[in-house]
Structures are given as structure tokens and as C-alpha cells.
Backbone as CSV, one residue per row, in Angstrom:
resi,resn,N_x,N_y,N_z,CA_x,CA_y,CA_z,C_x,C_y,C_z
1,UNK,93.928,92.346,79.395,93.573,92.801,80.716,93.023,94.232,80.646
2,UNK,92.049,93.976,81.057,91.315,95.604,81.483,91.758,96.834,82.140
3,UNK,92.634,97.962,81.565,93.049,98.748,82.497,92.116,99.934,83.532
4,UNK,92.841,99.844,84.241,91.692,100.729,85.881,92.080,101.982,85.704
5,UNK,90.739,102.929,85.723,91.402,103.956,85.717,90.556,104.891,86.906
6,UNK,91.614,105.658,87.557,90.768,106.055,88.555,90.292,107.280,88.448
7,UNK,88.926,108.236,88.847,88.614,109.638,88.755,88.165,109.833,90.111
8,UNK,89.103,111.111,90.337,88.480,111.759,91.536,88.292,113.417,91.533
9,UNK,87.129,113.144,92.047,86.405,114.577,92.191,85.167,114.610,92.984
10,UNK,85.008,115.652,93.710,84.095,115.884,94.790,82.806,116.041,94.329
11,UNK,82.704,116.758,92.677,81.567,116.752,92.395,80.864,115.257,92.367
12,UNK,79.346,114.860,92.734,79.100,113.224,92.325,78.989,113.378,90.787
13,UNK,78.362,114.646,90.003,77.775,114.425,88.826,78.945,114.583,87.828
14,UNK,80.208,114.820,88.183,81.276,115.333,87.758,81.529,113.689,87.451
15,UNK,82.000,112.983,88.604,82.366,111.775,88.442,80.870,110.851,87.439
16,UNK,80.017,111.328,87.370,79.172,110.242,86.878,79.329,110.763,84.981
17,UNK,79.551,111.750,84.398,79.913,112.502,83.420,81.145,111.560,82.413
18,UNK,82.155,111.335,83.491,83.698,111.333,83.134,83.382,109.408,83.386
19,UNK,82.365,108.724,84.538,82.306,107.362,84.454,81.567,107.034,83.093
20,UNK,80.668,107.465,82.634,79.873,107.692,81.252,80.425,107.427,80.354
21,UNK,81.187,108.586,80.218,82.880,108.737,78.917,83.248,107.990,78.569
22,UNK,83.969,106.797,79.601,85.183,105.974,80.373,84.586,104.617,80.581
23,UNK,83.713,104.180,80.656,83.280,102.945,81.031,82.977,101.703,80.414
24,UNK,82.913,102.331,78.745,82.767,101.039,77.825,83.910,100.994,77.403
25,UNK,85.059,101.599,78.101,86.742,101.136,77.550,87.695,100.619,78.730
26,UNK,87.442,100.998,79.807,88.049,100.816,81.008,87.096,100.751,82.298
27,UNK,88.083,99.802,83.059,87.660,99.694,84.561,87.989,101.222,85.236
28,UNK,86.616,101.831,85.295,86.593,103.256,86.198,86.141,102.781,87.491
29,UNK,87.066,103.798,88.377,86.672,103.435,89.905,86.420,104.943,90.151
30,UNK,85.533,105.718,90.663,85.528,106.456,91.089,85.697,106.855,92.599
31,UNK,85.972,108.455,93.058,86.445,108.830,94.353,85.737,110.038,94.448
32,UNK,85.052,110.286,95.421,84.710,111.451,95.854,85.944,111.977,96.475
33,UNK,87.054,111.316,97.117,87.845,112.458,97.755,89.209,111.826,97.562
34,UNK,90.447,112.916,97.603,91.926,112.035,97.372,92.221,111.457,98.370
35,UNK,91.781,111.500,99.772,91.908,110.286,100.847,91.530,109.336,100.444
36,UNK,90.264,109.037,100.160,89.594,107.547,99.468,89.955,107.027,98.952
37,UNK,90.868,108.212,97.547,91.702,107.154,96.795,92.638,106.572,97.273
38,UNK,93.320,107.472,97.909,94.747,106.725,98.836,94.238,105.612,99.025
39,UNK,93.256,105.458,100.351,93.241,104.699,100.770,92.805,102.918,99.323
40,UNK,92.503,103.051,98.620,91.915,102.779,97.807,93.323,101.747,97.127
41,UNK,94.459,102.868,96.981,95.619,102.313,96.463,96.259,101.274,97.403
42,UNK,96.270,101.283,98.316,96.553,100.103,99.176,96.380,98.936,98.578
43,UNK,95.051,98.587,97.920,94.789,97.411,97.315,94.414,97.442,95.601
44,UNK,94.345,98.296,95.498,94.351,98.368,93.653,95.843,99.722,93.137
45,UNK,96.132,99.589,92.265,96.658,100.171,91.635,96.169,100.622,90.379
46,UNK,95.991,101.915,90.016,95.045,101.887,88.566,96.460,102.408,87.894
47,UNK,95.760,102.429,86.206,96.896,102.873,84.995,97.024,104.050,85.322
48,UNK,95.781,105.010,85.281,95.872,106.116,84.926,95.057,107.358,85.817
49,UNK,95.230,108.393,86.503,94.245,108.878,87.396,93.670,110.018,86.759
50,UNK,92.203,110.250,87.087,91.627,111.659,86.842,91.474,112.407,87.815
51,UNK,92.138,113.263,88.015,91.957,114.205,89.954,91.191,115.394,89.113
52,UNK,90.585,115.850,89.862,90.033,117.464,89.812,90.834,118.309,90.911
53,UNK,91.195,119.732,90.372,91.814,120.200,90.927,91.320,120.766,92.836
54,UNK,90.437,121.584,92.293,89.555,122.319,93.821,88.774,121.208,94.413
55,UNK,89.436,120.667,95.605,88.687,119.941,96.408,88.777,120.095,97.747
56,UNK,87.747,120.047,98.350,88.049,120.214,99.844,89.256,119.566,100.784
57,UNK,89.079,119.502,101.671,90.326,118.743,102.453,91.661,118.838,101.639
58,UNK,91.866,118.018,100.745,93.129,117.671,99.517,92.792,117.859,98.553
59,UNK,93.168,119.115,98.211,93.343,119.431,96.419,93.852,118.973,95.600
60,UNK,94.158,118.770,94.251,94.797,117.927,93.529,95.731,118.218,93.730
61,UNK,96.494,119.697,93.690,97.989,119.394,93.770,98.362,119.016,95.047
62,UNK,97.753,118.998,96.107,98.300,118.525,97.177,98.509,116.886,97.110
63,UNK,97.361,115.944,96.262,97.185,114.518,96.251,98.436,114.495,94.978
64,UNK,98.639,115.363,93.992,99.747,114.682,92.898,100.944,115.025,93.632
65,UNK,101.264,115.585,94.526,102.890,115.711,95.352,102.742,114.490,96.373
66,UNK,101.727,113.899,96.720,102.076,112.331,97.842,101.773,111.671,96.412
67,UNK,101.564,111.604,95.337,101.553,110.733,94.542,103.238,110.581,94.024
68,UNK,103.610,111.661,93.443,105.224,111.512,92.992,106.037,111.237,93.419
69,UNK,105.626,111.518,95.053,106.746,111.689,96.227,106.508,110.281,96.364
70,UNK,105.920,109.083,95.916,105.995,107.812,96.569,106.187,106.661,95.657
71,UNK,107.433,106.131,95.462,107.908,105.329,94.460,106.666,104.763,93.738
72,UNK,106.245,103.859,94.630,105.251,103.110,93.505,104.006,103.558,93.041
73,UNK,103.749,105.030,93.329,102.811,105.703,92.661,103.584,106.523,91.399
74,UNK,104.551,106.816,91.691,104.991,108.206,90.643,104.691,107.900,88.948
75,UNK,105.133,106.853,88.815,104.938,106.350,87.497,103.724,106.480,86.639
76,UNK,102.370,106.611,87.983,100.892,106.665,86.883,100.752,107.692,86.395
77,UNK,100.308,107.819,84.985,99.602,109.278,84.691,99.048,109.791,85.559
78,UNK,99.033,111.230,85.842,97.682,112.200,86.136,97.762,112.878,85.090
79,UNK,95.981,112.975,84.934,95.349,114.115,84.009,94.646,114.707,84.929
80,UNK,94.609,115.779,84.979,93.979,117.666,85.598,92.520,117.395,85.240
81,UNK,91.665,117.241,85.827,90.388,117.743,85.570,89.634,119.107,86.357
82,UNK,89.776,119.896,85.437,89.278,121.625,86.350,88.485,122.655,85.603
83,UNK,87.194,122.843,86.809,86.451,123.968,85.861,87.182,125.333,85.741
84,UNK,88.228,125.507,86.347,89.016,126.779,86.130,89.623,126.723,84.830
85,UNK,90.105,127.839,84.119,90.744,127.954,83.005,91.980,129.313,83.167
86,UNK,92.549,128.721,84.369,94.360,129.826,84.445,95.509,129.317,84.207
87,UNK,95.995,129.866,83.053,96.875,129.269,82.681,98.217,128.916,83.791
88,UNK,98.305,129.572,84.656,99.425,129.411,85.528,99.038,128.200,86.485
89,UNK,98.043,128.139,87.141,97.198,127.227,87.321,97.753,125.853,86.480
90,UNK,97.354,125.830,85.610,97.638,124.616,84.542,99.030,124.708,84.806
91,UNK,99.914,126.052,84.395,101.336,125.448,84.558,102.179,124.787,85.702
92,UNK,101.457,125.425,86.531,101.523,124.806,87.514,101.476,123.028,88.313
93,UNK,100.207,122.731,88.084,99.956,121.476,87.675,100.986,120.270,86.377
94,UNK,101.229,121.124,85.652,102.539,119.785,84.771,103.413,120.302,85.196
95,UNK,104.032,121.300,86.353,105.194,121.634,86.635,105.076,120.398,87.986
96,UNK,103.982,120.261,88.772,103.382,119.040,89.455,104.120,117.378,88.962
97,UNK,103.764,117.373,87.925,103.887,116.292,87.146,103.097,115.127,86.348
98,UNK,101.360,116.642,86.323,100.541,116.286,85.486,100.893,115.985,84.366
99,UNK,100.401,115.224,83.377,100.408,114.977,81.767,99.711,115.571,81.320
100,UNK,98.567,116.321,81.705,97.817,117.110,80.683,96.597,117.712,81.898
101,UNK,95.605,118.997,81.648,95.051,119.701,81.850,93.761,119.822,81.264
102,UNK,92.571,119.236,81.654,91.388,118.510,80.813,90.278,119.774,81.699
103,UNK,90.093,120.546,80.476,89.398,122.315,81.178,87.571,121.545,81.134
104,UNK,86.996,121.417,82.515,85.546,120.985,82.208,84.619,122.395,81.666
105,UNK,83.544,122.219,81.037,83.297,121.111,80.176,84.147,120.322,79.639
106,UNK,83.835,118.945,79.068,84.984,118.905,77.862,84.206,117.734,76.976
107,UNK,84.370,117.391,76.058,84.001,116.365,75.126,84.175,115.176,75.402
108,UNK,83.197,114.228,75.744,83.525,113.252,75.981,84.446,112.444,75.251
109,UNK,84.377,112.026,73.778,85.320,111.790,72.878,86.366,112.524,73.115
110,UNK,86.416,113.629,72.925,88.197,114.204,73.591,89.044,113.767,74.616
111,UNK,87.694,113.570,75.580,88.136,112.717,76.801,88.770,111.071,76.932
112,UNK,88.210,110.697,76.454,88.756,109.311,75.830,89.795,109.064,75.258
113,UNK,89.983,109.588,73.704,90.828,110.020,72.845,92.058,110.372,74.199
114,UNK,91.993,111.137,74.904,93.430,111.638,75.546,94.234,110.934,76.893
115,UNK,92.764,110.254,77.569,93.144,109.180,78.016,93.746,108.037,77.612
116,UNK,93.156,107.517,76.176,94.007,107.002,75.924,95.610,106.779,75.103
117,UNK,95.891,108.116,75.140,97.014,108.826,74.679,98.434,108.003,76.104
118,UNK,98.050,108.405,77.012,98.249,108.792,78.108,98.351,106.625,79.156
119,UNK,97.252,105.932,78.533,97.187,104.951,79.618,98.127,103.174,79.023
């Protein structure tokens, strides 16, 4: 079975980058926004999520605290996707209950490689 993995981020070219990466190994769904995804989870459940941190409306850490806070989400990975590079920031985020902190740019192969660490 094909695992789903979801990326969200406001950038479109951000998400088309990371669908690129991701697409000859897994079912990618992409999200322009963490409402969408919500809403999104209603009827799919993916393995593993890619949030970007700075987003309008709902930032990532605001979407990974209704993610933990809700039984049958808490369990999926999140991985951090952020053009920032602060470390408190980051600590912040696995103090969240990220799995890891993916600084953009980043390597697509790295990207993969850690996803699938992770799914």
C-alpha cells in the first residue's frame, strides 16, 4: 500500500519542489493552507505531514498543537519545513512535537532519505 504523505505550505512553488522530491515514492497531497488540510483529514489520513512553519492565518505551530491535541492525529509524524534558520525556533517546534526541522533550501535526496526515516 502506498503511503500518503501530506505537504503544506503557502508557498505554490514550495509545494511543487517538495511534490517533485516525493512523488515517485509516495502518495503526496498537497495544501496551500493548514485549514485545507484539516479539512482534508476528515476523509484521508496521511502517514506523514510536511507543514511549513510561517503561514498566514495558521502557522505551523499553531496546526501541530490541534494536531497532538487530537487523538487520532497525534500519532503522525510532522517534519518542519522553514526558510528560517533559529535555532530556538526549531527548538521550539520538537518541543511542539515535531520529528525533525527540514531548513529550505534543502536537497531533495535529503529530503526523501528523512522522510523516509520518519514514515
Amino acid at each position: 500500500m502506498e503511503r500518503t504523505v501530506f505537504v503544506v505550505d503557502d508557498n505554490a512553488f514550495g509545494l511543487i519542489v517538495v511534490e517533485h522530491a516525493l512523488e515517485n515514492y509516495y502518495n503526496v497531497i498537497t495544501f496551500s493552507s493548514a485549514e485545507k488540510m484539516f479539512t482534508a483529514m476528515e476523509k484521508i489520513t496521511p502517514d506523514l505531514i510536511l507543514l511549513d512553519v510561517e503561514m498566514p492565518e495558521m502557522d505551523g505551530y499553531e496546526a501541530i498543537k490541534l494536531l497532538k491535541a487530537n487523538d487520532s492525529y497525534s500519532k503522525i509524524p510532522v517534519l518542519f519545513l522553514s526558510a528560517m534558520s533559529d535555532s530556538s525556533k526549531e527548538a521550539y517546534g520538537i518541543e511542539l512535537g515535531a520529528k525533525c526541522f527540514i531548513t529550505k533550501p534543502f536537497d531533495e535526496t535529503k529530503l526523501k532519505d528523512i522522510v523516509g526515516n520518519y514514515i
